[in-house]
C-alpha positions, 0 to 999 in steps of 0.5 A: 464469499462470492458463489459466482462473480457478478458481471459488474465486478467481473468488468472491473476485474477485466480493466484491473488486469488491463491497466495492470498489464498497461504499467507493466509495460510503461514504467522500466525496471529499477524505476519504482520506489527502492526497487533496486533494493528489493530486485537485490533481496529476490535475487539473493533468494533465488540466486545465492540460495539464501535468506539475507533477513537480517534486521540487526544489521547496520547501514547498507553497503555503498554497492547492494546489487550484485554485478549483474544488476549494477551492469544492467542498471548503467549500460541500459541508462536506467540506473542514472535515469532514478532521480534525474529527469533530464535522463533517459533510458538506452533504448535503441538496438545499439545500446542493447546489444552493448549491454549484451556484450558485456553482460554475456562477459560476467561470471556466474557469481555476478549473480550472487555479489550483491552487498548488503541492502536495507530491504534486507530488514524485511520478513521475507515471505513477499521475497520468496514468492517473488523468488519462484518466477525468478527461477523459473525464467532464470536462464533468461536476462536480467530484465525478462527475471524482473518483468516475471516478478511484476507479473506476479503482481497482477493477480494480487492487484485482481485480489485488491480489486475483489476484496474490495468489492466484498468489503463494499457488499458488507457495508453498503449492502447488496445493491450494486450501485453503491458496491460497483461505485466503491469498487471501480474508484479503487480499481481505476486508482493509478497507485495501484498500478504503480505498484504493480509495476514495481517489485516490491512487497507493498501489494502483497501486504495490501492484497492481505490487508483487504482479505482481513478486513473483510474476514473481520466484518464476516467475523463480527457480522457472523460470528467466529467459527474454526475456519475464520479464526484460522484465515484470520491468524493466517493473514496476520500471521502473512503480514507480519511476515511480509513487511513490518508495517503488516503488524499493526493488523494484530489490532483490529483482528484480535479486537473483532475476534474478543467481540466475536468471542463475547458475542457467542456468550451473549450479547455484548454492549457497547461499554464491553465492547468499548472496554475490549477495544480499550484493551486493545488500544492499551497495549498496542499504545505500550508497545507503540511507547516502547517503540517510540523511546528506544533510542533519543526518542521521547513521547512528548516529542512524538506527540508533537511530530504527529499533531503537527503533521495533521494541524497547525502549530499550536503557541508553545509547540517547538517546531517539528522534526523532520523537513518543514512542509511535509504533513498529510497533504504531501504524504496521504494527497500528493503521493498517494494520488499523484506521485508514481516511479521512484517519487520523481513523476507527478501530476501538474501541481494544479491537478493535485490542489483539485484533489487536496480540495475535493479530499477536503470537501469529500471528508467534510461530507463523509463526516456529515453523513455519519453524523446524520445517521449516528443511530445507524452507526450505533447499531454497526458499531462494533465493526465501526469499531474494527474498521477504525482501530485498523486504520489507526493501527495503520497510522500509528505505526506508520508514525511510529517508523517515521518518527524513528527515523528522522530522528536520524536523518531528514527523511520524512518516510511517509508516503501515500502508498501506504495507506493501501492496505486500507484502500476499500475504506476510501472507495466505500467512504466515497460511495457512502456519501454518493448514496446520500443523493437523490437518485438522478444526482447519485447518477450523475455523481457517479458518472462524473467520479468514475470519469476523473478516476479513468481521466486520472489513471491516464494522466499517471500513466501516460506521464510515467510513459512519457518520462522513460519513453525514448 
């Protein structure tokens, strides 16, 4: 860990919160994805005094917010702003003070009528720490409860931002080059802000993923001891119960503490620690099996959906499940760069088919550099190891969900916020190709990198400023 924080991070820290605070105040309540669903779980927590974790429980009710939230989402025009572009939020002092009057008219258990919500089916932890400031400030209105909530989200943006710069410091190295280049392409990302600025547990899982990720480096660079096994199991143990898309983290943390374990006995190879992480793949593709066939599923249809979500069509493959179009692209480029509120803001299309390219072009170089310096990669191996088998656990369950789901309907599930919890990966991949280049060019690069990132999170943000603003 960090003794003392060195300046450049503590910059990055400082334009973290900013840009935090910044989203804050330009993206209303109720406009994030499903945040009405979960303002309805925090408020069941906080105001009827109970825990609605119920994953049996068939489809949500037709009305899932309590009286309160439903009176607050129509009179203050956001609830019929979600999904409508050409609405805008009440916000002049007229429409304020008819929200007033009418909610000042509601009972006290206009707090706690609330039906039942899909994000009911979630662990709760995230809904119970989000209860705390909803207490806390709840003598005040609905809104200054929800703006308590967000703010909750800024020290977990700070923890993204500071993991990630520890990740950067495992993989990269001590020069701060590299490290601050990682860090500030992660720090800058407008996604990050979006979720800040929504109540939801996807920072949360994200802030645990990262913490994990560089406990798992230290546990395989260093060596397992009694303190890093513990935060280990706490941090899986947290983001399982955060959300269900934080079990996958079971899968890389059980695979870098069996190298940790073999190591204290003696030096593993490369074919024991592949036959560890084999094991591990093994029986995270049984459960994922299980998963997958329960119900009118079937592996071969699986297979499908996934091939063809990444790669065109092969002759023979019938045509995949789920709306036609929508694959990596749309899921991991367009949304996970581009597209912010409740899905309904984005960036120009031209915009996104220069990130789409520059993606392309970036994995092309990423792979090349690994490919040049194969032998270096065979001696980090075992964390190579742990950092994929976490993205592909990622991914597998995010498919997984996804697959279950249009099995049902046309939902495609997937979208680019999910692959946060993995987001140190992407800023360190960046700076490992930038290292690659003379020194003046390696400059240059970065300078040229750190100014899209700055130009894109003014983009998003002042887009999603311009949707809601009066």
């Amino acid at each position: 860990m960090l003794r003392r924080l060195p300046a450049p991070l503590l910059a990055l820290l400082a334009v973290t919160a900013l840009e935090g605070l910044a989203w804050l105040v330009a993206m209303p309540a109720f406009q994030g994805p499903d945040e009405g669903r979960h303002i309805a779980y925090v408020q069941k927590i906080a105001d009827a005094h109970t825990i609605p974790w119920r994953s049996g429980h068939g489809p949500e009710t037709a009305r899932r917010l309590s009286t309160e939230a439903d009176t607050a989402a129509l009179w203050s025009g956001l609830g019929p702003a979600q999904g409508n572009l050409a609405a805008k939020p009440a916000w002049t002092r007229l429409d304020e003070a008819l929200w007033r009057a009418r909610d000042r008219a509601l009972p006290s258990a206009a707090r706690t009528d609330g039906g039942f919500a899909d994000s009911f089916r979630n662990p709760p932890l995230y809904y119970l720490l989000a209860a705390v400031p909803w207490a806390v400030f709840g003598g005040t209105s609905i809104f200054a409860r929800i703006e308590a909530v967000k703010v909750l989200n800024l020290p977990l943006l700070l923890a993204i931002v500071t993991f990630t710069w520890l990740v950067a410091r495992e993989l990269l190295g001590p020069r701060a080059g590299p490290v601050t280049l990682a860090t500030a392409l992660v720090a800058l990302h407008p996604q990050l802000g979006n979720l800040a600025a929504t109540v939801t547990p996807d920072l949360l899982l994200a802030a645990l993923w990262c913490a994990a990720l560089y406990v798992m480096l230290v546990v395989v660079r260093r060596g397992l001891t009694g303190a890093r096994a513990a935060a280990l199991v706490a941090l899986c143990a947290a983001s399982a119960l955060t959300h269900g898309r934080g079990v996958p983290l079971v899968v890389p943390a059980a695979a870098a503490v069996a190298y940790a374990t073999w190591r204290a006995r003696g030096r593993p190879s490369p074919r024991r620690w592949l036959a560890v992480a084999g094991v591990v793949a093994v029986g995270a593709l049984g459960a994922l099996a299980v998963d997958v066939s329960a119900g009118a599923g079937n592996l071969r249809q699986f297979a499908s959906y996934v091939w063809q979500f990444y790669l065109p069509r092969l002759p023979g493959m019938t045509p995949t499940i789920g709306p036609p179009g929508y694959g990596v692209r749309q899921a991991f480029v367009d949304r996970f760069f581009g597209t912010f509120a409740g899905l309904e803001v984005t960036l120009p299309p031209w915009s996104l088919d220069l990130l789409a390219a520059a993606a392309v072009v970036g994995l092309a170089a990423l792979i090349a550099v690994l490919v040049r310096h194969r032998a270096a990669l065979r001696a980090r191996w075992a964390e190579a190891g742990v950092l994929l088998l976490a993205v592909v656990a990622l991914l597998a369950a995010l498919h997984a969900i996804a697959y279950r789901t249009l099995l049902g309907s046309n939902d495609p599930v997937i979208a680019g916020r999910y692959l946060v919890p993995v987001i140190p990966l992407f800023g360190v991949g960046v700076a490992l190709v930038v290292r690659e280049l003379p020194a003046r060019a390696a400059a240059f690069v970065s300078a040229v990198l750190v100014s899209g990132a700055v130009l894109l999170q003014f983009a998003a943000l002042g887009a999603v400023a311009i949707r809601f603003s009066a």
